[in-house]
VEXDREN-2710 file (C-alpha; in Angstrom, 1 decimal):
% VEXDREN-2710
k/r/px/py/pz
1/UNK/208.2/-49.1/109.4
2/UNK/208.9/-47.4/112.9
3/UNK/207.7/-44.1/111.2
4/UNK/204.4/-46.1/110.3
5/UNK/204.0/-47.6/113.8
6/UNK/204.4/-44.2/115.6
7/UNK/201.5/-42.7/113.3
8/UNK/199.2/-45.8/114.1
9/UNK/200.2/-45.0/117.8
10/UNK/198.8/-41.2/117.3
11/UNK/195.9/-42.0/115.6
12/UNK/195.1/-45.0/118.3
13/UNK/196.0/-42.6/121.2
14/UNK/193.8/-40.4/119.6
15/UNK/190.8/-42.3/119.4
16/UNK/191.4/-43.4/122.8
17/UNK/191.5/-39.9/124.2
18/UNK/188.2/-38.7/122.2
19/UNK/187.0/-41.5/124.3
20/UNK/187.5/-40.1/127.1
21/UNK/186.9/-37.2/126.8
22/UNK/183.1/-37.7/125.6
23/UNK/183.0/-40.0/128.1
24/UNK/183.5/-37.3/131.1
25/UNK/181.5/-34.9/129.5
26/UNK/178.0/-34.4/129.9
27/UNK/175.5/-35.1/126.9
28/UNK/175.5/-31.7/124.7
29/UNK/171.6/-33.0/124.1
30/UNK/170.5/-33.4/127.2
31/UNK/167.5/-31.4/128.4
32/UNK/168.6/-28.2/130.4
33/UNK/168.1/-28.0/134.4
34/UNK/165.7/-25.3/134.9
35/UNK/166.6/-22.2/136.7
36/UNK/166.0/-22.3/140.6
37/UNK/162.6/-20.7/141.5
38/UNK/163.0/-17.0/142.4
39/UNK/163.7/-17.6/146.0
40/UNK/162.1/-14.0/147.2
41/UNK/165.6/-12.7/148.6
42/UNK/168.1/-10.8/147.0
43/UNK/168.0/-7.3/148.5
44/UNK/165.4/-8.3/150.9
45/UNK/165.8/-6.9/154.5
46/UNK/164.4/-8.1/157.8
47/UNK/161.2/-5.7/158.0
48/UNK/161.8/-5.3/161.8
49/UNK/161.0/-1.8/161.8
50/UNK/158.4/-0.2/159.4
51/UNK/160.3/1.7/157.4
52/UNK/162.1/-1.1/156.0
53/UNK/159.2/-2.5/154.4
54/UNK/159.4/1.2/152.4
55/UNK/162.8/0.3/151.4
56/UNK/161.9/-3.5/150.8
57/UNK/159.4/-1.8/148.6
58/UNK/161.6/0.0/146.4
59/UNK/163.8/-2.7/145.9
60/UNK/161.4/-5.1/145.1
61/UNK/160.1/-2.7/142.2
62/UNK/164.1/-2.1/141.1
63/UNK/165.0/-5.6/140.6
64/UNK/161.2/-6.8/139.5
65/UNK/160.7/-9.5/142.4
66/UNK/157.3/-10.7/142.8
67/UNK/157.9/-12.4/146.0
68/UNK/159.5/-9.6/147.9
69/UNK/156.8/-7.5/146.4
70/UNK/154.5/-9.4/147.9
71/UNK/156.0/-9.8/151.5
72/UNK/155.9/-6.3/151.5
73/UNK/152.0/-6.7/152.6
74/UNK/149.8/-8.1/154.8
75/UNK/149.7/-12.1/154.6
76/UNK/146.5/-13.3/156.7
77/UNK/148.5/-16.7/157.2
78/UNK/150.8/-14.7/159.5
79/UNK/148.9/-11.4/160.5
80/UNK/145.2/-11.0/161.7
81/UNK/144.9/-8.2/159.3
82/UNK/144.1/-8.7/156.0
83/UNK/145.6/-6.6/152.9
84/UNK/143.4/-4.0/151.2
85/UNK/143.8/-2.1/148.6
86/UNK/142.0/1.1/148.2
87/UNK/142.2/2.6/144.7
88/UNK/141.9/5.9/143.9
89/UNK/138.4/6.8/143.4
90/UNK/138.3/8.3/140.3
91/UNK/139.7/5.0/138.9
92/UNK/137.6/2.7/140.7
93/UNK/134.3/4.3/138.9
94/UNK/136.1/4.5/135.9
95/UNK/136.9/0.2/136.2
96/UNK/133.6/-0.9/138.6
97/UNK/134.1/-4.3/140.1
98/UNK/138.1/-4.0/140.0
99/UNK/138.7/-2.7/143.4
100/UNK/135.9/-4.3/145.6
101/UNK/137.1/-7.7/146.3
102/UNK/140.9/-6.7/145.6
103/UNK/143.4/-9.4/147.2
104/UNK/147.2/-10.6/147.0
105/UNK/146.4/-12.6/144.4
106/UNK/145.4/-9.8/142.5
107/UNK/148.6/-8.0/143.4
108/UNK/150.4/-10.8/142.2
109/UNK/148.6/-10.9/139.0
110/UNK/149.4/-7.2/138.6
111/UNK/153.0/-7.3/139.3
112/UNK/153.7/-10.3/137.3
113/UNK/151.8/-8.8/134.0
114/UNK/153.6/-5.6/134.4
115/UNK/156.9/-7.4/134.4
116/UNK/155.9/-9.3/131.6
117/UNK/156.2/-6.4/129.6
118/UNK/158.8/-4.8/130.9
119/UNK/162.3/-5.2/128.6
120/UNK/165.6/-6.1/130.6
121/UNK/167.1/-2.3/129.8
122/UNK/163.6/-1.2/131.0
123/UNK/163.7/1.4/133.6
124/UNK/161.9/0.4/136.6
125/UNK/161.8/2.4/139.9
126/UNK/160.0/4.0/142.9
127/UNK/160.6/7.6/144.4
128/UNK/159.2/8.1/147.8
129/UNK/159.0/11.7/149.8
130/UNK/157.7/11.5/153.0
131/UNK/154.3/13.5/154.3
132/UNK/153.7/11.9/157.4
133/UNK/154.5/9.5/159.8
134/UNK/152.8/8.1/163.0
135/UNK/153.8/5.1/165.0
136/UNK/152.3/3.2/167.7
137/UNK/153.1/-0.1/169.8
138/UNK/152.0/-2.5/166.7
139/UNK/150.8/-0.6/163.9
140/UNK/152.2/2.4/162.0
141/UNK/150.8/5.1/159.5
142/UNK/152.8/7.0/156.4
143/UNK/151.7/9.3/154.0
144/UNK/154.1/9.0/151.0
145/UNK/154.5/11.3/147.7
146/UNK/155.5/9.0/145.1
147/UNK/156.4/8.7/141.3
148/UNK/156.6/5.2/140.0
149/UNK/158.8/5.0/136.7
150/UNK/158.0/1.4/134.4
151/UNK/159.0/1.9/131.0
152/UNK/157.1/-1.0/129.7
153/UNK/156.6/-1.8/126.3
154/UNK/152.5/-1.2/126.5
155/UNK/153.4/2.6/126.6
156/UNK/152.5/2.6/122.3
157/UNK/149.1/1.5/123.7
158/UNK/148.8/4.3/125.6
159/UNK/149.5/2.6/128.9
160/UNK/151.9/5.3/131.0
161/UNK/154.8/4.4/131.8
162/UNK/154.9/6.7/135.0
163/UNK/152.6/7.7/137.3
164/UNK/152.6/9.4/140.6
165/UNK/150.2/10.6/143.3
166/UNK/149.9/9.8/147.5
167/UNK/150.6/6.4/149.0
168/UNK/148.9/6.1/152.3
169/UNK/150.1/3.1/154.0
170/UNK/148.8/1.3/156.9
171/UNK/151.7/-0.7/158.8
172/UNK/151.1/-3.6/161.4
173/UNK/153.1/-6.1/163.4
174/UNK/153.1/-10.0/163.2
175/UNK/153.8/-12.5/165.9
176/UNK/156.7/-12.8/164.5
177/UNK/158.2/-9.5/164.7
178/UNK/158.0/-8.5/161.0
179/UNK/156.2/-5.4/159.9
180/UNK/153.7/-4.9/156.8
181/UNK/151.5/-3.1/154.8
182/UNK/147.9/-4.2/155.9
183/UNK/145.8/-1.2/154.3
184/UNK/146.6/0.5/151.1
185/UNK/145.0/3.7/149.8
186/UNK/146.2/5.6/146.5
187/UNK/145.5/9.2/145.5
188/UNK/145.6/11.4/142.7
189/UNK/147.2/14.9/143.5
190/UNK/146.6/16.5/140.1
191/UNK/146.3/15.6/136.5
192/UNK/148.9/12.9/136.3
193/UNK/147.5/9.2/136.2
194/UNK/148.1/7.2/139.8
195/UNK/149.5/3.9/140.8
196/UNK/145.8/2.7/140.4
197/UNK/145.3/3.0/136.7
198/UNK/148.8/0.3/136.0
199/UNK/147.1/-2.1/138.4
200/UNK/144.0/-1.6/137.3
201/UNK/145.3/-2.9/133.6
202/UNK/147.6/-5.1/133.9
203/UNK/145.8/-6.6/137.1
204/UNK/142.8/-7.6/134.7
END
């Protein structure tokens, strides 16, 4: 009889603690929180000098963040000077209409279709090697080599997955002490498609 009553004690304590324990616990079937919106920050640095927004740049491309991406240029909410975007030519005749109204939003659209494609082993980098460099009080000019590696999966297509050619960038200053690229110009230096062709695809 006491060996019955401690077994009815096990089983109640048992009961009592499954209780208690799905009573502290949140419900398995509730709907998930959504991630946090990408805040823009991670390896962002104050652009306080212009060739941080280079470097801001780069990183933006490495970890695929739109936001910083787009920080990296001119925002007429906070600078007089609005972004442009000056394609290479041979690519603007080949895409007419693309380039002529060109605009953040187009950046955006760009940058976010291109990481839409882009697996999470996916290489995805920018190499810069200087030309030129001029500063001034507010605005600054660099001429930039570069080779921009995106192994996307669009590349089957025929879509490269790197391209290369000269970066001319036009730097200015905001009232607020932050430097950014307010004029854009991309160039082919050979053969090899440019920086213009991905945007002009996967900005469509």
């Amino acid at each position: 009889m006491h060996l019955r009553s401690m077994k009815v004690s096990r089983v109640r304590w048992g009961w009592i603690s499954a209780v208690l324990l799905i009573a502290g616990c949140t419900n398995p079937f509730q709907t998930r929180e959504p991630n946090p919106p990408e805040s823009g920050r991670l390896s962002w640095i104050p652009p306080r000098r212009p060739e941080i927004v280079l470097e801001n740049l780069k990183n933006a491309i490495l970890e695929q963040n739109v936001e910083n991406y787009l920080r990296c240029l001119s925002d007429s909410s906070r600078n007089a000077r609005p972004f442009q975007f000056i394609a290479d030519p041979q690519v603007a005749s080949e895409n007419p209409g693309t380039f002529e109204t060109w605009t953040l939003d187009d950046e955006r659209a760009y940058f976010s279709q291109l990481r839409a494609f882009l697996p999470d082993d996916s290489l995805h980098f920018l190499t810069l090697e200087p030309v030129q460099f001029t500063q001034y009080a507010d605005s600054a000019f660099f001429v930039q080599n570069y080779i921009l590696t995106v192994r996307h999966t669009q590349q089957k297509q025929g879509v490269p997955g790197q391209v290369s050619g000269q970066a001319r960038f036009w730097m200015g200053i905001d009232p607020f002490g932050d430097w950014s690229i307010y004029r854009w110009e991309d160039r082919s230096l050979g053969d090899r498609p440019t920086w213009s062709v991905l945007k002009a695809i996967f900005g469509r």
